[in-house]
VOPAGU-2260 file (C-alpha; in pm, 1 decimal, decimal comma):
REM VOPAGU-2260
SITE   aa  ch    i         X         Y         Z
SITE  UNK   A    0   16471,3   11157,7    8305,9
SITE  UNK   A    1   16255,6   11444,8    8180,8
SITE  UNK   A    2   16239,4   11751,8    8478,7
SITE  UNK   A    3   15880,5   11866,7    8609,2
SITE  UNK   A    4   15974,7   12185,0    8426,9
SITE  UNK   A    5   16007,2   11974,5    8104,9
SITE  UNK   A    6   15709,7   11812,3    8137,2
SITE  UNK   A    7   15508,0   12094,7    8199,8
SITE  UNK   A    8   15650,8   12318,1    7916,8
SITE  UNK   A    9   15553,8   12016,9    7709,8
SITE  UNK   A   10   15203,1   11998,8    7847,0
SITE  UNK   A   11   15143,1   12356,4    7804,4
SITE  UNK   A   12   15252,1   12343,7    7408,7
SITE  UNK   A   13   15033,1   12044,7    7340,3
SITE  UNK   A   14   14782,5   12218,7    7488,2
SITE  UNK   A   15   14800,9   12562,0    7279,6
SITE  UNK   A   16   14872,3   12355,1    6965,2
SITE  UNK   A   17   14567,0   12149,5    7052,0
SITE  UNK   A   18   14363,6   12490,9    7099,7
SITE  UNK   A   19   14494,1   12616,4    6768,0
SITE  UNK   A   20   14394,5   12322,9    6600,0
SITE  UNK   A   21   14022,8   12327,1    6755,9
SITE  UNK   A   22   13995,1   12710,4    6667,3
SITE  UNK   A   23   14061,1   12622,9    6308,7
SITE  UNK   A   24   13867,9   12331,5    6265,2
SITE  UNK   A   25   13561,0   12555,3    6386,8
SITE  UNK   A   26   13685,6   12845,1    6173,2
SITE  UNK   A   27   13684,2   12617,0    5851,1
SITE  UNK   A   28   13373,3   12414,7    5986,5
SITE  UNK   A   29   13156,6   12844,8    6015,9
SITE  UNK   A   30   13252,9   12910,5    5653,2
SITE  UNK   A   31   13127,3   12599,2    5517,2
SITE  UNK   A   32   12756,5   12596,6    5457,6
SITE  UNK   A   33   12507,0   12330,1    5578,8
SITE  UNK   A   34   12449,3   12086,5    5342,5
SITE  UNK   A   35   12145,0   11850,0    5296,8
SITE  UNK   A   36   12055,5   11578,5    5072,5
SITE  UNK   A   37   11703,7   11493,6    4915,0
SITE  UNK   A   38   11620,5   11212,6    4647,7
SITE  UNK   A   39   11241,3   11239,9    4609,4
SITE  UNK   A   40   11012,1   11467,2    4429,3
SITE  UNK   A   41   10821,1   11543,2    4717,1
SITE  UNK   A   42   11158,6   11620,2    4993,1
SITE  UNK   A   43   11334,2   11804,2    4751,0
SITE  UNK   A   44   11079,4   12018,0    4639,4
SITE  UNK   A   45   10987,3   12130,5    4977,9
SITE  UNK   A   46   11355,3   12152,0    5096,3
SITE  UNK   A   47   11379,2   12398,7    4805,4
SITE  UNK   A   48   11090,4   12630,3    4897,6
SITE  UNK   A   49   11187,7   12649,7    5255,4
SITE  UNK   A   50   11591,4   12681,2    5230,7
SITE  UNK   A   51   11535,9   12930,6    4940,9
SITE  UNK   A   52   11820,8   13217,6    4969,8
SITE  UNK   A   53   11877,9   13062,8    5338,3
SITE  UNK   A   54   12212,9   13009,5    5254,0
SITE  UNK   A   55   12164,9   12666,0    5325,6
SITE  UNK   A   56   12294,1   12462,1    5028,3
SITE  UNK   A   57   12004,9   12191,5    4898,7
SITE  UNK   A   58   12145,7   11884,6    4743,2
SITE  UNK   A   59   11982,5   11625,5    4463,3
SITE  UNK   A   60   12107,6   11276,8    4544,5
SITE  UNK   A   61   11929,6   11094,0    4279,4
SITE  UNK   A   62   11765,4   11216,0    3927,4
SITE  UNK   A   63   11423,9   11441,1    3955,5
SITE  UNK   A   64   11302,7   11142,6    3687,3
SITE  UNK   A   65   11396,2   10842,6    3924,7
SITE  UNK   A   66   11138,8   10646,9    4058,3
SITE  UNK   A   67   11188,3   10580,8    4422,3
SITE  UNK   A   68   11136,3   10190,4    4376,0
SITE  UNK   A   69   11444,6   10200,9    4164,8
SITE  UNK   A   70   11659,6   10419,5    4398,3
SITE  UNK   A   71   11813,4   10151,7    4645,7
SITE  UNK   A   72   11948,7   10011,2    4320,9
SITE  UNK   A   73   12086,4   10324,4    4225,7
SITE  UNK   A   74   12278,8   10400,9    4576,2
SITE  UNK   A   75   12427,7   10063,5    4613,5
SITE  UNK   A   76   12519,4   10030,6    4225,1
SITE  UNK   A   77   12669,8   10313,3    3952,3
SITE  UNK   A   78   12513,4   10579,3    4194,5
SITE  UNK   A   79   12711,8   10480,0    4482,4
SITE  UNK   A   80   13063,3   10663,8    4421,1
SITE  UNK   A   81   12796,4   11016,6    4323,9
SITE  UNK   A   82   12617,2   10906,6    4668,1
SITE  UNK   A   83   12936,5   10900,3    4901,7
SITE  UNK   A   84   13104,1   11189,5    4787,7
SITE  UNK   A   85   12779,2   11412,3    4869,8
SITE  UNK   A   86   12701,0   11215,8    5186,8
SITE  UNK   A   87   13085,4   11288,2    5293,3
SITE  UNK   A   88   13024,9   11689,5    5315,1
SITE  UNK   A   89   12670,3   11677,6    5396,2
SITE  UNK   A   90   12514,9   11777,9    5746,4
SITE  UNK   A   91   12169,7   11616,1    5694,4
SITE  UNK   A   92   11919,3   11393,4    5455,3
SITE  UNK   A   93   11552,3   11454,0    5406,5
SITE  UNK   A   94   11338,0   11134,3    5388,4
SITE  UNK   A   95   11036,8   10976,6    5467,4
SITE  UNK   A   96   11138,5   10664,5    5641,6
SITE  UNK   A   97   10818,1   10700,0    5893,3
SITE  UNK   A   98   10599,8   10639,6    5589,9
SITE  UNK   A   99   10787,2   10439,1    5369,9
SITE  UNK   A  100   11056,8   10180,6    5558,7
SITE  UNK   A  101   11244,3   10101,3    5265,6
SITE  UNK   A  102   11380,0   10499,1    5177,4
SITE  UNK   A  103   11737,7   10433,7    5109,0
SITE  UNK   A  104   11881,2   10764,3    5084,3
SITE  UNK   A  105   11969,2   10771,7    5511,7
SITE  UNK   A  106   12095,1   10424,0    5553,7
SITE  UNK   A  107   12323,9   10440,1    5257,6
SITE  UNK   A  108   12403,2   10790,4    5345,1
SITE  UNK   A  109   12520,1   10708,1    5655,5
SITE  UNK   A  110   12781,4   10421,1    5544,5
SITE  UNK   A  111   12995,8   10734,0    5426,5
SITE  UNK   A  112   12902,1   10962,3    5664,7
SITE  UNK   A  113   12821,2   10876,3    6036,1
SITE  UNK   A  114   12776,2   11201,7    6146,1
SITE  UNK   A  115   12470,2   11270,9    5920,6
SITE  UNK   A  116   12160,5   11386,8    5994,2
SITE  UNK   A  117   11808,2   11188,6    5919,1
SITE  UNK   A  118   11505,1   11448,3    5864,9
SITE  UNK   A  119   11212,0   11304,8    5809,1
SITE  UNK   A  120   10942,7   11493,6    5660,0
SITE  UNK   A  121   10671,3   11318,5    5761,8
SITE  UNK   A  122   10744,3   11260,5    6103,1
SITE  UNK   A  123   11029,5   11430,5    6352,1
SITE  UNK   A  124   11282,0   11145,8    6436,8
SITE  UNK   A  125   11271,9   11279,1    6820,5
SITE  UNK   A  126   10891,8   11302,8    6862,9
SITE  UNK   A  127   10898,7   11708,6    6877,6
SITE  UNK   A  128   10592,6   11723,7    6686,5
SITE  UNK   A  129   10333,1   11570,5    6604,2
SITE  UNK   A  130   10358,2   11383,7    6189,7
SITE  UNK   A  131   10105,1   11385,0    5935,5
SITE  UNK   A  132    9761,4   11244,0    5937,5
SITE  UNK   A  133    9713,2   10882,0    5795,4
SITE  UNK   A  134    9393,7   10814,7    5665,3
SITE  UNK   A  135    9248,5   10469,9    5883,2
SITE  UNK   A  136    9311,3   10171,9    5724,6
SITE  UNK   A  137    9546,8   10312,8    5500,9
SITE  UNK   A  138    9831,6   10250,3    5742,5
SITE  UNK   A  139   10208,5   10353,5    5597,4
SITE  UNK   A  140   10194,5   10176,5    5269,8
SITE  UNK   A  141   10522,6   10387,6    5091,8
SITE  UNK   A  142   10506,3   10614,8    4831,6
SITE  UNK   A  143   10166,2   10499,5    4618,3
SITE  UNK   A  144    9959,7   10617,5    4904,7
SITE  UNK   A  145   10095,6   11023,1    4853,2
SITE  UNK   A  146    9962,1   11120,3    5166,9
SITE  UNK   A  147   10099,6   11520,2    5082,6
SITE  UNK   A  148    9854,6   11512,4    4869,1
SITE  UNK   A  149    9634,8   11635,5    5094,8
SITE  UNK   A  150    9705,0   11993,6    5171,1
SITE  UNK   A  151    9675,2   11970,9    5564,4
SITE  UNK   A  152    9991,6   11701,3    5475,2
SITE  UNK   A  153   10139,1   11943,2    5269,9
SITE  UNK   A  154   10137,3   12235,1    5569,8
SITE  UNK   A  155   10223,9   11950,7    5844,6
SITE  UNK   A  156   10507,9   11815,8    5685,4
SITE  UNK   A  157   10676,4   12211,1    5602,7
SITE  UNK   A  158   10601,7   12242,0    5988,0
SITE  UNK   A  159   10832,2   11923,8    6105,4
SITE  UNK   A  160   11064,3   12016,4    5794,9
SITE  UNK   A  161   11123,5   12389,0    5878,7
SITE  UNK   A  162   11176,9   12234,3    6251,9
SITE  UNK   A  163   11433,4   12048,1    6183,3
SITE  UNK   A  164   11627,0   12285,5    5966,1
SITE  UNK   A  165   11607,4   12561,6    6190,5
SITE  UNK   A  166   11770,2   12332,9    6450,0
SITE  UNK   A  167   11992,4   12216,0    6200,2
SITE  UNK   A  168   12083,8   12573,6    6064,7
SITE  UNK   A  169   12032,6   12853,5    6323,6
SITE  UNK   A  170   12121,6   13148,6    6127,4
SITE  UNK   A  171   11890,7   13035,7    5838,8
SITE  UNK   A  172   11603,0   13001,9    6076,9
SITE  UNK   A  173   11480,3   13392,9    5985,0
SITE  UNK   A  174   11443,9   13288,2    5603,7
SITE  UNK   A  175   11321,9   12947,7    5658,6
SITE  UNK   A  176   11078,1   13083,5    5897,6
SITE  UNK   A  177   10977,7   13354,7    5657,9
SITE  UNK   A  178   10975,6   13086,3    5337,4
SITE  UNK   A  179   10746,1   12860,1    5557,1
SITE  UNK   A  180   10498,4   13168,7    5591,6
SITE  UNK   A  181   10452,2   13248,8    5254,0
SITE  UNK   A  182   10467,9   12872,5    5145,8
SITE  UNK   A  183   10152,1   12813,6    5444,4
SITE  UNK   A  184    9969,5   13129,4    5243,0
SITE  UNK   A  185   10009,5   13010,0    4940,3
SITE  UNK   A  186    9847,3   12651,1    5038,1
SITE  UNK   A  187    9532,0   12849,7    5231,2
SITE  UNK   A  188    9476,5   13048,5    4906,4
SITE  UNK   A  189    9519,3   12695,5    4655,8
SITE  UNK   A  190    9247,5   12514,7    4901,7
SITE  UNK   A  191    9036,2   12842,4    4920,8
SITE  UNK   A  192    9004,1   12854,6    4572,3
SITE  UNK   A  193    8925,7   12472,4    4521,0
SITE  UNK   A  194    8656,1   12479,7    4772,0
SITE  UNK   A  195    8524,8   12765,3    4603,2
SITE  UNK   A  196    8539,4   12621,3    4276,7
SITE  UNK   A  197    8409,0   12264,4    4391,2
SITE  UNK   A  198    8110,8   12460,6    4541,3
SITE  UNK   A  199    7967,0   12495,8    4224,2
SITE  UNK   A  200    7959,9   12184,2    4025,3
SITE  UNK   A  201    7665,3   11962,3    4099,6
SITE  UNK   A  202    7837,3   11657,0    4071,1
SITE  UNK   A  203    8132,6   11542,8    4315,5
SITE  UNK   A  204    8114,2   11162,0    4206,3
SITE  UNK   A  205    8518,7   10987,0    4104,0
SITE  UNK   A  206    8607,7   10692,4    4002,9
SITE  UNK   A  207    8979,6   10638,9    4068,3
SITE  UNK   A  208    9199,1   10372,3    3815,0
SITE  UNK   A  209    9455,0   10458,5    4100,8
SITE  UNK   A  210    9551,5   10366,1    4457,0
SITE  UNK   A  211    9737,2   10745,2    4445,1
SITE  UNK   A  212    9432,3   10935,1    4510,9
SITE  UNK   A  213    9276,6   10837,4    4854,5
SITE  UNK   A  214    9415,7   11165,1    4992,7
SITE  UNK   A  215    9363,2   11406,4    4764,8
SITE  UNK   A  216    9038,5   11295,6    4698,6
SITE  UNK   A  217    8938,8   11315,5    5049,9
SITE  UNK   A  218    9117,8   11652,6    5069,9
SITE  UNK   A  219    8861,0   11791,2    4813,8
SITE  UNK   A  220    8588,4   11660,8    4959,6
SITE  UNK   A  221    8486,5   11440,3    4649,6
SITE  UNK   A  222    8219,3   11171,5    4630,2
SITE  UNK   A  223    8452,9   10850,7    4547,2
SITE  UNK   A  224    8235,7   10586,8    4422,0
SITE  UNK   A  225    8493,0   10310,5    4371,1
SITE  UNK   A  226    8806,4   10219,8    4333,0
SITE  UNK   A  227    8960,7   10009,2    4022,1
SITE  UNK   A  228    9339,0   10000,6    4051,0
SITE  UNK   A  229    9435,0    9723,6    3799,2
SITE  UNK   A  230    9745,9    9682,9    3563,9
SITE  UNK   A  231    9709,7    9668,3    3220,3
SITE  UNK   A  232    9689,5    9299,0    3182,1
SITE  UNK   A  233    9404,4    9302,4    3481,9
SITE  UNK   A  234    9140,7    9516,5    3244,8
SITE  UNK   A  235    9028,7    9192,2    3136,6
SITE  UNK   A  236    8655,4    9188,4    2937,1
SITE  UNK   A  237    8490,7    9176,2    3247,0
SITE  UNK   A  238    8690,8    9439,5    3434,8
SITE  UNK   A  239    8593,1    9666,9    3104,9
SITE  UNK   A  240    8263,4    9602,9    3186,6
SITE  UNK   A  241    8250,0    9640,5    3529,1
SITE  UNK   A  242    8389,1    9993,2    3494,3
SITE  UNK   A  243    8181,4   10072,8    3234,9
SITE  UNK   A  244    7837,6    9990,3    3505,5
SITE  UNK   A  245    7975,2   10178,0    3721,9
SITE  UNK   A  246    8007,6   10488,7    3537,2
SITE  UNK   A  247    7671,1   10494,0    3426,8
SITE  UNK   A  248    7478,4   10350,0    3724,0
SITE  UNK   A  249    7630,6   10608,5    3925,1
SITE  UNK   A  250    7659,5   10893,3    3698,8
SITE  UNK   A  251    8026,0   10928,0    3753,2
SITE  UNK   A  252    8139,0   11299,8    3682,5
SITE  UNK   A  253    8550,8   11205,7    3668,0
SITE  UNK   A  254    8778,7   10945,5    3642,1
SITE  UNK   A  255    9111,2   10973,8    3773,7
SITE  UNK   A  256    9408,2   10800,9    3688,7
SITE  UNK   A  257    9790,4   10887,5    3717,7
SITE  UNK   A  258    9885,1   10764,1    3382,1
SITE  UNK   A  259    9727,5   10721,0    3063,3
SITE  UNK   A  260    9530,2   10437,4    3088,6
SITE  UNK   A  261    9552,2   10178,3    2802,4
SITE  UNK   A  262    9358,7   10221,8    2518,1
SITE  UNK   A  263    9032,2    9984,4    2582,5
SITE  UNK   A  264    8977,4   10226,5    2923,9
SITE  UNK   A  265    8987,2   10485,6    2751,3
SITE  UNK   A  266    8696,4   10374,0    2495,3
């Protein structure tokens, strides 16, 4: 039978070995930087303006060149071993589930790691600000709709970003603070010189081949006279000449499209 002196002797070395092991964990866990994951254009470009020389280490999770339709594929097929071995020493994930349900890169994230983070750039997760502004009747409708577009987007979304990250990584939070500033400047001074160069044309009046353009347009303050969002099979005869009415009844100034339009358009 073990003495009381025994015992306690016993519970006093488990404890200091337990202590040692907690101080080193939190040693190694201080010199390790906070990682985050992005896998669209949009997160990981403003993840890399605001954690610029923060220290904070930025992450790519999925090719600059692919689509975000094609990215669920990617994390649950030949990108899935790339996926878990980020997700495994990452601290957080920047997406844009409020906006578009189907963004992958969190869920599948989280199957290696469940201690991750979700930041989403669109909207806080916890309701500690307020999201961006959706246009009415445009609802959350994914990625097509590009509501960043729209440079009062643009600033809210680097608000609820810098938010979380400064939560996430307290001794970054002068530099992300500081990146946020300039990054806020730099958007007054792009709209400031639209406006002033819009001021002067005479004619405001789009056409938009797109359904990617609702914000922007309505950022600029344009005069959008219809929408025609049609694939290349749709530009049938009569979708030609429909377009072409348009154009001239209204004396459209620009047409907008985010590709090149097919060759009868164009003509």
């Amino acid at each position: 039978m073990p003495t009381l002196r025994t015992l306690t002797l016993a519970l006093i070395m488990s404890g200091l070995f337990s202590n040692s092991l907690q101080a080193a964990d939190s040693k190694t866990d201080s010199s390790q930087p906070v990682r985050v994951l992005a896998s669209l254009p949009i997160t990981y470009g403003l993840g890399e303006i605001l954690l610029k020389d923060s220290g904070v280490v930025l992450e790519r999770a999925a090719a600059a060149n692919l689509p975000g339709s094609r990215q669920t594929a990617y994390f649950t097929g030949r990108g899935a071993d790339a996926l878990r071995g980020l997700a495994n020493n990452a601290d957080a994930v920047i997406g844009l589930r409020s906006i578009w349900a189907d963004d992958p890169l969190y869920p599948n994230a989280r199957r290696s790691n469940i201690r991750i983070v979700e930041i989403d750039a669109a909207r806080p997760v916890d309701g500690s600000l307020p999201g961006i502004a959706v246009q009415p009747g445009q609802g959350t409708d994914g990625l097509n709709s590009q509501p960043w577009l729209a440079s009062n987007n643009m600033g809210r979304m680097a608000d609820v970003l810098a938010a979380d990250l400064v939560r996430l990584a307290p001794a970054a939070k002068p530099k992300i603070e500081a990146n946020l500033a300039a990054f806020k400047q730099q958007l007054l001074k792009l709209s400031a010189s639209s406006e002033a160069a819009l001021a002067g044309a005479d004619n405001l009046s789009v056409v938009s081949l797109s359904d990617r353009f609702s914000y922007l347009i309505s950022g600029l303050n344009l005069e959008l006279i219809d929408t025609q969002a049609l694939t290349d099979e749709q530009w049938t005869p009569e979708a030609l000449s429909k377009l072409s009415a348009t154009l001239k009844d209204n004396d459209v100034a620009l047409v907008l499209d985010h590709r090149q339009p097919p060759a009868p358009v164009k003509v």
